[in-house]
Biopython code that builds the backbone (N, CA, C, O; Angstrom):
import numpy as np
from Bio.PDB.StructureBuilder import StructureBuilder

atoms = [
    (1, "UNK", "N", (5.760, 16.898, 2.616)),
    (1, "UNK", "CA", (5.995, 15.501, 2.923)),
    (1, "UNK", "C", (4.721, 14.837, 3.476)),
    (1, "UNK", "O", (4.487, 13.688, 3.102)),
    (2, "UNK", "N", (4.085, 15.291, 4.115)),
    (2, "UNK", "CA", (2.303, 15.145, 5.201)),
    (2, "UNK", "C", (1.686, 14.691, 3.617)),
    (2, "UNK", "O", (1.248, 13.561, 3.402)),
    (3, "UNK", "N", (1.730, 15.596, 2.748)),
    (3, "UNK", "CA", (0.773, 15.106, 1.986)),
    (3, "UNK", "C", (1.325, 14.231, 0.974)),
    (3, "UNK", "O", (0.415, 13.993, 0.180)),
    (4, "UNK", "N", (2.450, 13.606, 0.611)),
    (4, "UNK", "CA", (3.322, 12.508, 0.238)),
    (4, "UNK", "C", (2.412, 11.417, 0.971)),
    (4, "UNK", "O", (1.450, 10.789, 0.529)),
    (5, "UNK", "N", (2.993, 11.389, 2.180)),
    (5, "UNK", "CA", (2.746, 9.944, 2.929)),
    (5, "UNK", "C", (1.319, 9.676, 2.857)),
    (5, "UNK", "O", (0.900, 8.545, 2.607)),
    (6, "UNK", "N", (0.241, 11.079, 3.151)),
    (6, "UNK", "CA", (-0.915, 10.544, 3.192)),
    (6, "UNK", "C", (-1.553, 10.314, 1.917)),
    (6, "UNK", "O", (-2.692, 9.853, 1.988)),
    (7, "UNK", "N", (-1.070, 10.534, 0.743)),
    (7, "UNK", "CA", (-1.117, 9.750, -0.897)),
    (7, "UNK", "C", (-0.823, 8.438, -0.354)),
    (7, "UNK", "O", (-1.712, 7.706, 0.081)),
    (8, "UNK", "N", (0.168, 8.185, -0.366)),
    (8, "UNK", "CA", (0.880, 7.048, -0.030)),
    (8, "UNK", "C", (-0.121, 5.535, 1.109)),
    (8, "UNK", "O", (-0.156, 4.305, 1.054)),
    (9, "UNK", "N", (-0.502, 6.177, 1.640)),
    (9, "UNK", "CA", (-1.677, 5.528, 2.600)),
    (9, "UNK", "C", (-2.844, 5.282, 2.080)),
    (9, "UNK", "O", (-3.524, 4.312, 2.414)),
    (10, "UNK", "N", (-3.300, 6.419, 0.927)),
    (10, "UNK", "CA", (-4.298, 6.274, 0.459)),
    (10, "UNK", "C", (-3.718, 5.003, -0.898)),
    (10, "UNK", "O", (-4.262, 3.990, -1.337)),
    (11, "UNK", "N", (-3.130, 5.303, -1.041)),
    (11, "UNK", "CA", (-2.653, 4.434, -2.493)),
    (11, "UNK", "C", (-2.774, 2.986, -1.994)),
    (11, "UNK", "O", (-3.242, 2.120, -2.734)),
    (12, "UNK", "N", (-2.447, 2.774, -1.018)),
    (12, "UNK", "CA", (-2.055, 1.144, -0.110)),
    (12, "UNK", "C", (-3.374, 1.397, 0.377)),
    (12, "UNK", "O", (-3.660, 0.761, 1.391)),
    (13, "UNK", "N", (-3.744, 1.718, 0.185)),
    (13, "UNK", "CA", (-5.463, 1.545, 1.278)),
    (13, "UNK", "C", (-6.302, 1.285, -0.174)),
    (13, "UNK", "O", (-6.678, 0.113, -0.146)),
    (14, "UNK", "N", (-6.599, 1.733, -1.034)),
    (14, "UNK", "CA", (-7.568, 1.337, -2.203)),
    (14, "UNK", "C", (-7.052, 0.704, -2.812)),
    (14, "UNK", "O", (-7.771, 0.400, -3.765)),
    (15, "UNK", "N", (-5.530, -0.031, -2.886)),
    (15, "UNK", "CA", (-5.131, -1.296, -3.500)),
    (15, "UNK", "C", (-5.477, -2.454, -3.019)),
    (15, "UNK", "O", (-5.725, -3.471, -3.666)),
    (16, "UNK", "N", (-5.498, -2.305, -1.828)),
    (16, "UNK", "CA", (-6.292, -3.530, -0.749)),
    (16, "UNK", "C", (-7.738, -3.386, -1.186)),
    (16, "UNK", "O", (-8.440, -4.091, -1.911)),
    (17, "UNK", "N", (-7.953, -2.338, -0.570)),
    (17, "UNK", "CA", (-9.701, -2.605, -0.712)),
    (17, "UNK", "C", (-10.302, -2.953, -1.956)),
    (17, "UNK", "O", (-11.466, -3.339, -1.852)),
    (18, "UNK", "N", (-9.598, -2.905, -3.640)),
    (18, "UNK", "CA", (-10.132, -3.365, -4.897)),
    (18, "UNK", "C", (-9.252, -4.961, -4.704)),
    (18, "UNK", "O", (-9.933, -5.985, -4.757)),
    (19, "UNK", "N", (-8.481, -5.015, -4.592)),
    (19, "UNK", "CA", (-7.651, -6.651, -4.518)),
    (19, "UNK", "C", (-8.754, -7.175, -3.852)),
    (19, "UNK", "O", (-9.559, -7.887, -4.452)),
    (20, "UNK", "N", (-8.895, -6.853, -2.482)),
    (20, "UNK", "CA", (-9.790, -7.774, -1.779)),
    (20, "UNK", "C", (-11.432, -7.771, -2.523)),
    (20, "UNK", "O", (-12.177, -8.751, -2.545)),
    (21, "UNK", "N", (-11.680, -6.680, -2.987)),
    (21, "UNK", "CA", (-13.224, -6.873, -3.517)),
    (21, "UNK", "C", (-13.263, -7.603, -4.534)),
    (21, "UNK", "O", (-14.337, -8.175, -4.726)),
    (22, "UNK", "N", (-12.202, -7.829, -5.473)),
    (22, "UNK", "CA", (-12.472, -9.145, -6.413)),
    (22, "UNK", "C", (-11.609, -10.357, -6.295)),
    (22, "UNK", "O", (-11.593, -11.238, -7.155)),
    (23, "UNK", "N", (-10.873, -10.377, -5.173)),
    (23, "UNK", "CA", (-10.454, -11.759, -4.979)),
    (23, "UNK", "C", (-11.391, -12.702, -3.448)),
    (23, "UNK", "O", (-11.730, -13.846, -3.144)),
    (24, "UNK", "N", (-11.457, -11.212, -2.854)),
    (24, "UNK", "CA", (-12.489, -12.036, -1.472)),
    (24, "UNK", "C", (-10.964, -12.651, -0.367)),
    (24, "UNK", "O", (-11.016, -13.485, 0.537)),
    (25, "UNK", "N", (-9.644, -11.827, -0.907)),
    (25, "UNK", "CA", (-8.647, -13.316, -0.211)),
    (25, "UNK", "C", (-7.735, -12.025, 0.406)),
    (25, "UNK", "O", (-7.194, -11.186, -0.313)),
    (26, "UNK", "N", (-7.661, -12.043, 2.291)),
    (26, "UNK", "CA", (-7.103, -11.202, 3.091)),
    (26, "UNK", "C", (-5.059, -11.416, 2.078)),
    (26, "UNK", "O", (-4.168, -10.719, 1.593)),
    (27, "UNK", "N", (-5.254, -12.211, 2.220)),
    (27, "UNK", "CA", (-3.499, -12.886, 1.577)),
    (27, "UNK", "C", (-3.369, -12.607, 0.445)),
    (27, "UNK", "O", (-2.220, -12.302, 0.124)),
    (28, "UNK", "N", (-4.449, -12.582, -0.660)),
    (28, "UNK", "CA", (-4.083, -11.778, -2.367)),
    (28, "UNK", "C", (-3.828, -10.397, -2.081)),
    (28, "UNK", "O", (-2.833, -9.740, -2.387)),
    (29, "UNK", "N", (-5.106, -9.953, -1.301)),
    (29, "UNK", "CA", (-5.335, -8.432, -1.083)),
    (29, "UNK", "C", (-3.748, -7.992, -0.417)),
    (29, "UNK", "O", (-3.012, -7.301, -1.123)),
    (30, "UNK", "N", (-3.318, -8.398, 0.856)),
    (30, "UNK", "CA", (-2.127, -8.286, 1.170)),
    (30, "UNK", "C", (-0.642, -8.236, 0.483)),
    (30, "UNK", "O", (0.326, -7.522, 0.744)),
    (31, "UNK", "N", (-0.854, -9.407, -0.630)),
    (31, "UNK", "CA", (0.583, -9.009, -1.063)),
    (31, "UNK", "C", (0.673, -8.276, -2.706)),
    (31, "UNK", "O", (1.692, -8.009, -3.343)),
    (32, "UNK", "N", (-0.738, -8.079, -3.094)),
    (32, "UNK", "CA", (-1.081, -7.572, -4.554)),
    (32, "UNK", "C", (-0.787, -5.969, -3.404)),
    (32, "UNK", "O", (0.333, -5.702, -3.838)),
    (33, "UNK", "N", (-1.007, -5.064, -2.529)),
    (33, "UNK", "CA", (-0.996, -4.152, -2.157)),
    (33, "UNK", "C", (0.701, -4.012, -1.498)),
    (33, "UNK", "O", (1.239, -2.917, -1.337)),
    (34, "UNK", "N", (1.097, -4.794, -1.306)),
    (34, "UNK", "CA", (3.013, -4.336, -1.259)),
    (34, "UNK", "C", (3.741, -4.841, -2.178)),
    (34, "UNK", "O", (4.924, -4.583, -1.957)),
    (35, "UNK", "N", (3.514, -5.716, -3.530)),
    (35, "UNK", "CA", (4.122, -5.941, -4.356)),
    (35, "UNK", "C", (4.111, -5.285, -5.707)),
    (35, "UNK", "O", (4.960, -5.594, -6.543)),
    (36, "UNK", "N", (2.910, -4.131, -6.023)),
    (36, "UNK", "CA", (2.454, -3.478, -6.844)),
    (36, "UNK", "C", (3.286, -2.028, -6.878)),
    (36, "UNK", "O", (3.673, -1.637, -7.980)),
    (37, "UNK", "N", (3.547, -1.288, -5.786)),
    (37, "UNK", "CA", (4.441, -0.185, -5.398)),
    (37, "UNK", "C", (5.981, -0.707, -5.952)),
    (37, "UNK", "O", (6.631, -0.074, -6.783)),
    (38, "UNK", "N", (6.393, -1.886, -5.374)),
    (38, "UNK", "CA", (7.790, -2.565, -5.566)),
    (38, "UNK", "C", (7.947, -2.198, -7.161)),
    (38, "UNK", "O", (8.731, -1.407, -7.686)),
    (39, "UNK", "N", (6.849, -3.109, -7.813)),
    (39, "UNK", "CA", (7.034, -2.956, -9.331)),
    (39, "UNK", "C", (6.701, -1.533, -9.877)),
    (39, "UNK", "O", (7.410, -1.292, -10.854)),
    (40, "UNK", "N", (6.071, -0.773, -9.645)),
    (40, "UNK", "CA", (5.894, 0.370, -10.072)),
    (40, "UNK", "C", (7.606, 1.577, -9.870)),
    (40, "UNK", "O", (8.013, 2.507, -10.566)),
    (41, "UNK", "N", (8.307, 0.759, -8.272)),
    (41, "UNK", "CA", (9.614, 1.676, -8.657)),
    (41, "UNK", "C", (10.496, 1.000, -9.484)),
    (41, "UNK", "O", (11.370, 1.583, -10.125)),
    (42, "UNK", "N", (10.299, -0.320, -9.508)),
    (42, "UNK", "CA", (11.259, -0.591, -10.584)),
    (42, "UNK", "C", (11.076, -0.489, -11.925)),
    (42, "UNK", "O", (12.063, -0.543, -12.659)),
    (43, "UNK", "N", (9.449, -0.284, -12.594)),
    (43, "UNK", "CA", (9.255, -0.011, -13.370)),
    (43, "UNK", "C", (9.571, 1.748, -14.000)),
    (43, "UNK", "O", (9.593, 2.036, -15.196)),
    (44, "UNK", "N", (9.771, 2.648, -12.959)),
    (44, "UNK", "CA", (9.842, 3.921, -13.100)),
    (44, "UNK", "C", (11.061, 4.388, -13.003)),
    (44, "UNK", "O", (11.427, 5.546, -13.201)),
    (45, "UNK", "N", (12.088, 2.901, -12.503)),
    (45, "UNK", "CA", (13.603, 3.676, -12.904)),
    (45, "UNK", "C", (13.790, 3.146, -14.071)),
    (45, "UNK", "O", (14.841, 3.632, -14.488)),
    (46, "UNK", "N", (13.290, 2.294, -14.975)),
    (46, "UNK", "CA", (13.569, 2.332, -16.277)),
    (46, "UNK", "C", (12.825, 2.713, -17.329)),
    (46, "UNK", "O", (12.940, 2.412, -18.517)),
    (47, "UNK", "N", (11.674, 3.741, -16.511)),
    (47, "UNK", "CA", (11.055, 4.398, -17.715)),
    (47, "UNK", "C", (12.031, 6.153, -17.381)),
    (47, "UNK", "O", (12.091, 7.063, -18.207)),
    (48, "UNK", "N", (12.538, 6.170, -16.263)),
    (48, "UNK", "CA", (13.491, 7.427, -16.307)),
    (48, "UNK", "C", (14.438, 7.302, -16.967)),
    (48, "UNK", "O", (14.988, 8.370, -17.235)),
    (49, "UNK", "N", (15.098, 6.020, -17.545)),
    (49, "UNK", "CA", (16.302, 5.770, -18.032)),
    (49, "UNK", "C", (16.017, 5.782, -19.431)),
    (49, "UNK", "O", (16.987, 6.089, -20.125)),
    (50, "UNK", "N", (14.487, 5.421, -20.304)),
    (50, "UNK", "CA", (14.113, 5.859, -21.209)),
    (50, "UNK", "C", (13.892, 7.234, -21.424)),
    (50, "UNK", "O", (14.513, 7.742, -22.357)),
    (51, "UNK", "N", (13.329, 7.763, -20.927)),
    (51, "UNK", "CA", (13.217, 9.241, -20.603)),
    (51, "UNK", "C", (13.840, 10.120, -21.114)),
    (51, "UNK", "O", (13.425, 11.109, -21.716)),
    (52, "UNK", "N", (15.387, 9.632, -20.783)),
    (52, "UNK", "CA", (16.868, 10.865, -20.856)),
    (52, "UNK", "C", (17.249, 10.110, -21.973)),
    (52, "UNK", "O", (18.369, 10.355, -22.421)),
    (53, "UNK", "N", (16.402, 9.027, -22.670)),
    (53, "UNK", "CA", (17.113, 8.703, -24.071)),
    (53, "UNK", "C", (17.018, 9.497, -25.219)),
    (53, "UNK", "O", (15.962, 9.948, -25.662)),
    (54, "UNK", "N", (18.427, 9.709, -25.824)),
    (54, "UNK", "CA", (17.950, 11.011, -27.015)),
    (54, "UNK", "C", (16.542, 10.319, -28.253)),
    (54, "UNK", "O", (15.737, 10.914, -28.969)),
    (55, "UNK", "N", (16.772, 9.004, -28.038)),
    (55, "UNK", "CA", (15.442, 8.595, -29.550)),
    (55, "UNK", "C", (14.193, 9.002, -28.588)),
    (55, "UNK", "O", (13.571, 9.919, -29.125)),
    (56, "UNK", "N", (13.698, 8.668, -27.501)),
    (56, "UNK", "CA", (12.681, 9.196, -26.478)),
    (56, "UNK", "C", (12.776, 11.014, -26.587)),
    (56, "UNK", "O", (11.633, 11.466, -26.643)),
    (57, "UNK", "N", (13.512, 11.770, -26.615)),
    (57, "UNK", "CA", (13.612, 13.092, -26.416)),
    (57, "UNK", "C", (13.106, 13.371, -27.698)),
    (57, "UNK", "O", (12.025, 13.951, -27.803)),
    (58, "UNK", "N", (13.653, 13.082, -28.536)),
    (58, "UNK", "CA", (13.564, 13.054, -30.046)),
    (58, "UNK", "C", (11.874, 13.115, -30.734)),
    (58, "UNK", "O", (11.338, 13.918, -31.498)),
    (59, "UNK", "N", (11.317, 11.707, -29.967)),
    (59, "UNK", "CA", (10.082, 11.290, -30.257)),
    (59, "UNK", "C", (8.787, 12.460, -30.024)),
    (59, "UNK", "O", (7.778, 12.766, -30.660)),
    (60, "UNK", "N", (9.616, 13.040, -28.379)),
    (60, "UNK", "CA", (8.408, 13.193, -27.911)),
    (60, "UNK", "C", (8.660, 15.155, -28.381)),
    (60, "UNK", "O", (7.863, 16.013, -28.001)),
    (61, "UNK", "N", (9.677, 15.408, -29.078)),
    (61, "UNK", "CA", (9.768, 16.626, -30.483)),
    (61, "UNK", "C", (8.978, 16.758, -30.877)),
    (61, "UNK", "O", (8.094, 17.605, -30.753)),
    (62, "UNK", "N", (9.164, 15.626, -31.675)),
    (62, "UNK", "CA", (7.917, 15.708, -32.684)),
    (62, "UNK", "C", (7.118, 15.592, -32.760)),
    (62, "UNK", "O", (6.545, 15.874, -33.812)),
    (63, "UNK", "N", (6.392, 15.025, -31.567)),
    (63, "UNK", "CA", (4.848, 14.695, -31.446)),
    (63, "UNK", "C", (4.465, 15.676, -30.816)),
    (63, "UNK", "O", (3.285, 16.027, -30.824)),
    (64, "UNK", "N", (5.460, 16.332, -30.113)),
    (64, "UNK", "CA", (5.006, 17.913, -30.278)),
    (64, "UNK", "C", (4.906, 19.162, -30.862)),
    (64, "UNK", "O", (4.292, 20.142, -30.442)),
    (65, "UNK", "N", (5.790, 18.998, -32.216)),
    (65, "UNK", "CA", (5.505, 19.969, -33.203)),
    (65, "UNK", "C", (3.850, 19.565, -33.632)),
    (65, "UNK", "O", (2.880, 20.323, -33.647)),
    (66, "UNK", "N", (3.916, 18.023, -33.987)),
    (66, "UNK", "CA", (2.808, 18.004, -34.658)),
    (66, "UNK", "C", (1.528, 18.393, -33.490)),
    (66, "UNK", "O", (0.595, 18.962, -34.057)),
    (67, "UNK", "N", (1.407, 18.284, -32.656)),
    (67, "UNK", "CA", (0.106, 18.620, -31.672)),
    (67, "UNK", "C", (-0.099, 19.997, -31.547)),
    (67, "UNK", "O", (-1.146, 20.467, -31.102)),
    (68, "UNK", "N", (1.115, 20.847, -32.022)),
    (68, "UNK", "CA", (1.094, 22.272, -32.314)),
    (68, "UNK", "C", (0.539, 22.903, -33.590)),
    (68, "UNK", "O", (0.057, 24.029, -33.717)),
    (69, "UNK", "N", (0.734, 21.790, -34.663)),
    (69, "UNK", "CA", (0.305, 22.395, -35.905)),
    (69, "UNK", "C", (-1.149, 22.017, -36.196)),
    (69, "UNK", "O", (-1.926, 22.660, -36.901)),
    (70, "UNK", "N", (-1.424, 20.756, -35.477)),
    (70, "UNK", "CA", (-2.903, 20.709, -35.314)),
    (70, "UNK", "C", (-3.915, 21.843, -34.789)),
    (70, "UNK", "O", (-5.043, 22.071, -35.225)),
    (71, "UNK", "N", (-3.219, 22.516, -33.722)),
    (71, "UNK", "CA", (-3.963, 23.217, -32.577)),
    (71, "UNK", "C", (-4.301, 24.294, -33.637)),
    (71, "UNK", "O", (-5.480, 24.602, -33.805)),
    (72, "UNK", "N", (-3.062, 25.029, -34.543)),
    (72, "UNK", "CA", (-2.656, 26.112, -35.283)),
    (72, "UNK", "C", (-4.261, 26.011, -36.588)),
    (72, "UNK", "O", (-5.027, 26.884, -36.996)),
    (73, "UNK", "N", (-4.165, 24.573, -36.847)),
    (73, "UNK", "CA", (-5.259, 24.382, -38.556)),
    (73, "UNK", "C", (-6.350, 24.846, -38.077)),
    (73, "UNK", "O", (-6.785, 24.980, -36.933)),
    (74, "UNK", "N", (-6.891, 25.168, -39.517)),
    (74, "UNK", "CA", (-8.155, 26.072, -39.113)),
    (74, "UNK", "C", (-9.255, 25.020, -39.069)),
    (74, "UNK", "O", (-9.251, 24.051, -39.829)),
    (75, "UNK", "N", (-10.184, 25.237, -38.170)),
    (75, "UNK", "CA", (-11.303, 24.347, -37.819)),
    (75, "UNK", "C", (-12.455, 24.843, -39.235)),
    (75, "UNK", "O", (-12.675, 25.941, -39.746)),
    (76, "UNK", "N", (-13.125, 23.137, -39.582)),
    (76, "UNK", "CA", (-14.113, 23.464, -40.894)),
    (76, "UNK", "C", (-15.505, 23.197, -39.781)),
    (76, "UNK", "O", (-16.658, 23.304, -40.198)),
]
sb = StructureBuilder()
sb.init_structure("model")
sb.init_model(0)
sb.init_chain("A")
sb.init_seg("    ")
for serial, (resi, resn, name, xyz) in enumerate(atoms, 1):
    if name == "N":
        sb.init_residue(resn, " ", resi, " ")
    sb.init_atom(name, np.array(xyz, "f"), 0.0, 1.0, " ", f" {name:<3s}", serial, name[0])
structure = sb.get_structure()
């Protein structure tokens, strides 16, 4: 968990410090660094909900047979 939170600190600490280095603005930097996490969980419960979709399960089959049969061909 120690090293959770201190990701977590670090993540909110270099979102500020790049917000603020190209906006120059304590108030962009501030809410681009707690509104970016917000969207990232709401963005990640509906990429989990894609995820467990059988056409998503399906997809990511086959793009792994094929990355297997690549690995398999003989190099010229």
């Amino acid at each position: 968990m120690a090293k959770t939170l201190s990701f977590g600190v670090l993540h909110l600490g270099t979102s500020f410090s790049v917000t603020y280095a190209l906006t120059g603005s304590m108030a962009v930097a501030g809410a681009v660094t707690f509104i970016e996490p917000l969207a990232n969980t709401v963005l990640h419960y509906f990429f989990d909900k894609y995820w467990d979709h059988p056409r998503a399960q399906a997809l990511r089959a086959r793009l792994g047979r094929r990355s297997a049969r690549s690995q398999l061909a003989p190099q010229a």
